[in-house]
C-alpha positions as CSV (number, residue, x, y, z in Angstrom):
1,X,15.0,-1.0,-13.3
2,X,12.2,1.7,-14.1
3,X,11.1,3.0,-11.6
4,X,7.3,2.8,-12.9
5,X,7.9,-1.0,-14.1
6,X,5.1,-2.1,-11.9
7,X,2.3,0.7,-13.3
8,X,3.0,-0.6,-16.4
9,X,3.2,-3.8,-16.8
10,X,0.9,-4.9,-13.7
11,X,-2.1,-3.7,-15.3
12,X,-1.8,-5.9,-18.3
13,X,-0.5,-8.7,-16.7
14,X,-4.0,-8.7,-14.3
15,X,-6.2,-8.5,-17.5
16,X,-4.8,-11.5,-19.1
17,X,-4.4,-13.2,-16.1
18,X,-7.8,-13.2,-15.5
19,X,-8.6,-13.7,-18.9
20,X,-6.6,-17.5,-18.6
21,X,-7.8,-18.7,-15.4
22,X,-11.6,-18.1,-15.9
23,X,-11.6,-19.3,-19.5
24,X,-14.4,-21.7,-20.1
25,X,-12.7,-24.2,-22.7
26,X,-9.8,-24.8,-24.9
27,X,-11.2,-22.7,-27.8
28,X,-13.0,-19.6,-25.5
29,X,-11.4,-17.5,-23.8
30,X,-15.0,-16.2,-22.7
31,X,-18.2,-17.7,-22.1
32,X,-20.0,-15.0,-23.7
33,X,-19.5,-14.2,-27.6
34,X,-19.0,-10.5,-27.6
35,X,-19.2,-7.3,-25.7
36,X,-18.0,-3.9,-24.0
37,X,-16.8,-2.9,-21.0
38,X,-16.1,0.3,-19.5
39,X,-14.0,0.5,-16.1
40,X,-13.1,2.9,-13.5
41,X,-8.8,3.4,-13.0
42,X,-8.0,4.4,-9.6
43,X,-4.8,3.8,-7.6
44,X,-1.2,5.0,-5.9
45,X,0.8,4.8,-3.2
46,X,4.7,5.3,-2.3
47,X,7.5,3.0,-4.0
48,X,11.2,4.0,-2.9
49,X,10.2,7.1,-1.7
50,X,8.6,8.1,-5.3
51,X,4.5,9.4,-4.0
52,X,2.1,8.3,-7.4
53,X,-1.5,8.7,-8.0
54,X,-3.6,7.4,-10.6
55,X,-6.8,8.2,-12.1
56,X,-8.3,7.1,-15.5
57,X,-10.3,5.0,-17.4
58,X,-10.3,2.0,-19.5
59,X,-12.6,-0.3,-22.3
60,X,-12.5,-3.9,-23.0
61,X,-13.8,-4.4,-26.5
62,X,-14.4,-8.7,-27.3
63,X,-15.5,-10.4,-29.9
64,X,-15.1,-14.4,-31.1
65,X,-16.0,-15.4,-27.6
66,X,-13.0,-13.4,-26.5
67,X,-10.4,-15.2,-28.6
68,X,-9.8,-11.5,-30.0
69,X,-10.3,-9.1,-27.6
70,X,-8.7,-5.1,-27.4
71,X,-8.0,-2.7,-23.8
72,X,-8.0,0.9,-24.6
73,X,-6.6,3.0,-21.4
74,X,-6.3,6.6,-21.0
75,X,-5.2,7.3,-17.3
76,X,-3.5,10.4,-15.4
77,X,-0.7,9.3,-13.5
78,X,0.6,12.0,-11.0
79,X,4.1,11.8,-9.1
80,X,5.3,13.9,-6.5
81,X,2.5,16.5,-7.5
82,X,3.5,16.3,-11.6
83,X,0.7,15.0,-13.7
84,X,1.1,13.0,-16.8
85,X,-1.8,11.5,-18.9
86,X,-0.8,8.1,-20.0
87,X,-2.6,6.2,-23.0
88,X,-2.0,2.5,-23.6
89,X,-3.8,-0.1,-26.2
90,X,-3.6,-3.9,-26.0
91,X,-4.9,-6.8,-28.1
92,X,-5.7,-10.5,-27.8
93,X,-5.7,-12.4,-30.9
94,X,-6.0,-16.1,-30.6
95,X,-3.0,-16.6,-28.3
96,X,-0.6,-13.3,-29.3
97,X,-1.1,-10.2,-27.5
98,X,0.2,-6.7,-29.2
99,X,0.7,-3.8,-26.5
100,X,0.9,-0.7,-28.5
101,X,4.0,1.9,-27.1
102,X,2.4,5.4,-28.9
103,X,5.9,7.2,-27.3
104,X,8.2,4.9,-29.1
105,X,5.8,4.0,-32.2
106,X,6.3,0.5,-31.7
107,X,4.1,-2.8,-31.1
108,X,5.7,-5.0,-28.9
109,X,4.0,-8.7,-29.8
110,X,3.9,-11.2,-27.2
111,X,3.4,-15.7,-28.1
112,X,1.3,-16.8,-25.5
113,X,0.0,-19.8,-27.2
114,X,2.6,-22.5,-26.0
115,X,1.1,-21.1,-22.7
116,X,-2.3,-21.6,-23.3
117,X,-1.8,-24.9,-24.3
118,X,-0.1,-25.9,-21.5
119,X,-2.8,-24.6,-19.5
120,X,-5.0,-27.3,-20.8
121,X,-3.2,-30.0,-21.9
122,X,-4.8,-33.0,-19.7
123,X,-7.8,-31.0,-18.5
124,X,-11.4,-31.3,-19.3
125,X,-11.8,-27.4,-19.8
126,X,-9.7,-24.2,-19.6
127,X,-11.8,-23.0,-16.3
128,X,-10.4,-26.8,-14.7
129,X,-6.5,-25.3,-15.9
130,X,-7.2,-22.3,-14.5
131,X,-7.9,-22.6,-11.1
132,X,-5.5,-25.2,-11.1
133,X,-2.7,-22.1,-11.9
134,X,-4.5,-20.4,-9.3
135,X,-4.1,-22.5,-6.6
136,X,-0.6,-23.2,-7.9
137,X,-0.3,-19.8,-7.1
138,X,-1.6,-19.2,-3.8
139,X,-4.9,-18.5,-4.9
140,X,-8.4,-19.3,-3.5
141,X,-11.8,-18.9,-4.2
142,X,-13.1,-16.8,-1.1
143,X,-16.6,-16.7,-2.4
144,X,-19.2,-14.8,-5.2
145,X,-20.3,-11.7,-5.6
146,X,-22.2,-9.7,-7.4
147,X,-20.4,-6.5,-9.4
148,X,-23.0,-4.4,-11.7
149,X,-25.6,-7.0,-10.8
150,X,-23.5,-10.0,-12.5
151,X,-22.2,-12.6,-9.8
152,X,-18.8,-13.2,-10.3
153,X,-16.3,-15.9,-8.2
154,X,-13.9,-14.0,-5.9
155,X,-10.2,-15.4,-6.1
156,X,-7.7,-14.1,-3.7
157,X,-3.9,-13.5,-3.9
158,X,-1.3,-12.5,-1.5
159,X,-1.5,-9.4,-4.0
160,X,-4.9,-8.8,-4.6
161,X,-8.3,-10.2,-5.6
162,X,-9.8,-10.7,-9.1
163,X,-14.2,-10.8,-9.5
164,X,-14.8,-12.9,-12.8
165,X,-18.2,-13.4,-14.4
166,X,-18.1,-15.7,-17.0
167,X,-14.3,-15.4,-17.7
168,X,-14.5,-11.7,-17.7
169,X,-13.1,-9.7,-15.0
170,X,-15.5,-7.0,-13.7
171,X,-12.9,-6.2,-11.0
172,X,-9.4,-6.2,-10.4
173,X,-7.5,-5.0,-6.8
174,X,-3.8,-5.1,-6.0
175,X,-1.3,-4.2,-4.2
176,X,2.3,-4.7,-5.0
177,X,6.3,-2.4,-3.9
178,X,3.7,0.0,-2.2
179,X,1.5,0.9,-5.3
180,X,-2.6,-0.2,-5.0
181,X,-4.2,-0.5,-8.2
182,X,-8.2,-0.8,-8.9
183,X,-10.2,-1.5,-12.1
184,X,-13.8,-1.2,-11.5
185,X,-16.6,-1.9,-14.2
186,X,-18.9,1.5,-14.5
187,X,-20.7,-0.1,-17.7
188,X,-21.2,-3.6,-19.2
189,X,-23.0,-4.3,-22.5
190,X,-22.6,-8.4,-23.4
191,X,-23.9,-9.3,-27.1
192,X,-22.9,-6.2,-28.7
193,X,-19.9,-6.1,-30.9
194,X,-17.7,-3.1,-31.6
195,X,-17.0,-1.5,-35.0
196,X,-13.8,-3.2,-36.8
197,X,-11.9,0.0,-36.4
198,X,-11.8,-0.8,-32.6
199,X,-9.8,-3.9,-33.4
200,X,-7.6,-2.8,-35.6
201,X,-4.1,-1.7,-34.6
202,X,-1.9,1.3,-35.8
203,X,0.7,0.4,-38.8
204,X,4.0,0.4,-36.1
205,X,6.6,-2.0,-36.5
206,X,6.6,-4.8,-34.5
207,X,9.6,-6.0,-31.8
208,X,9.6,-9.0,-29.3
209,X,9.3,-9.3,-25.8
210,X,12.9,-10.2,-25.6
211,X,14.1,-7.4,-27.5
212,X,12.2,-4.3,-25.4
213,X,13.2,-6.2,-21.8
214,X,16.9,-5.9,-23.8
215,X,16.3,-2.6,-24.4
216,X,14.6,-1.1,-21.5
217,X,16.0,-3.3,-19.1
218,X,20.1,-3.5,-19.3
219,X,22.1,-4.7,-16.6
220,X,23.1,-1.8,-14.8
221,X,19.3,-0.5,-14.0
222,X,18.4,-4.0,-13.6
223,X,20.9,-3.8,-10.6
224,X,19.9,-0.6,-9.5
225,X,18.0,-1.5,-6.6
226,X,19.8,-0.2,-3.7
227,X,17.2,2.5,-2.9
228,X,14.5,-0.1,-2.5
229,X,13.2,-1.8,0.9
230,X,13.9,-5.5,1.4
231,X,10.0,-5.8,1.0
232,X,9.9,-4.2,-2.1
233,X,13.3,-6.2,-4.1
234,X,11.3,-9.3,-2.6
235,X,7.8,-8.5,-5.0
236,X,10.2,-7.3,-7.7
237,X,12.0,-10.6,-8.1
238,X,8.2,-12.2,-7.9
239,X,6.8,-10.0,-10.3
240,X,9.1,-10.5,-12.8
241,X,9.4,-14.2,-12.3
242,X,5.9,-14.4,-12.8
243,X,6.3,-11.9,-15.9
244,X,8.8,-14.6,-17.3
245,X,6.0,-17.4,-16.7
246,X,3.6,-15.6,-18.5
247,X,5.3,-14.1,-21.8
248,X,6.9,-16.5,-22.4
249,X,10.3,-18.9,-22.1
């Protein structure tokens, strides 16, 4: 298993977490048409022994009520005192997310539609699914408050908490093998859209999830977990079980 597995993958997972649970109906992923926001990066901690900082920034660019929606992030990730700058870019489009790997010039695409559908399938609205999953989950709503002046409802997770206004999240906060990460709004403009060039995606080929876990993930560094605490094979297993439930079957 990579070592970093959780820095990358955690992130995203959050975002369209968040983005399912506190959707509004069946055909908006948003209650608000279109917008930008700008958030704050800021996390690290120790995972097998491996000390990891994280800095950077990132932008949510929405459109069609957030049925298409894009995540630009350009962070620096330090470990053991070596810095690396690390830029990612991931889309929404009506059910399929792309996550754009600029190292291996490759866009890994991602059917989350059967997903989605399942979400709602017997409920009066997505936002009724949603915190259905949640409490599925483990999570509960602790309360509201207000992040850049918006009030948002405050769900809490054994890992972390997410603030949502209007199926957006303004915040994000985890923790998970010894790594807190943070996403903070610093800037929020609703009823704006972005130029098209924002949602458009570089000409990579395109792979599956299945194939890049195949890839990245064979069976000897899958069981390569020897150096790691009890605590931290225990959120592993749960984070790539939840993974699984997400991405698909």
């Amino acid at each position: 298993m990579h070592r970093c597995i959780k820095i990358v993958f955690v992130p995203l997972c959050l975002m369209f977490f968040a983005t399912e649970v506190f959707s509004a109906t069946p055909t908006k992923m948003y209650e608000l048409q279109s917008g930008i926001v700008e958030y704050d990066i800021s996390g690290g901690g120790s995972m097998m022994g491996i000390k990891t900082s994280t800095k950077g920034s990132k932008t949510l660019f929405f459109k069609d009520w957030g049925n298409i929606n894009v995540m630009e992030e350009v962070k620096t990730v330090e470990t053991n005192g070596k810095g690396k700058q690390e830029k990612s870019l991931a889309k929404f489009d009506n059910g399929t997310v792309y996550s754009v790997d600029a190292e291996e010039k490759v866009i890994i695409k991602m059917d989350m539609q059967d997903a989605l559908n399942s979400m709602g399938q017997g409920k009066s609205s997505m936002t009724q699914a949603g915190r259905d999953m949640m409490q599925q989950m483990g999570g509960k709503k602790i309360g509201e408050e207000n992040i850049l002046g918006y009030p948002c409802e405050v769900w809490e997770f054994q890992w972390g908490k997410i603030w949502g206004h209007k199926g957006i999240p303004l915040k994000t906060q985890s923790t998970m093998m010894g790594i807190t990460h943070l996403e903070m709004a610093k800037k929020v403009q609703f009823g704006v859209t972005a130029p098209s060039s924002k949602f458009t995606l570089p000409s990579y080929p395109m792979r599956s999830m299945d194939e890049m876990m195949m890839q990245g993930f064979d069976k000897n560094s899958m069981n390569n977990t020897e150096d790691m605490t009890p605590q931290e094979r225990k959120e592993l297993q749960e984070l790539m079980k939840n993974m699984g439930g997400i991405f698909g079957k």
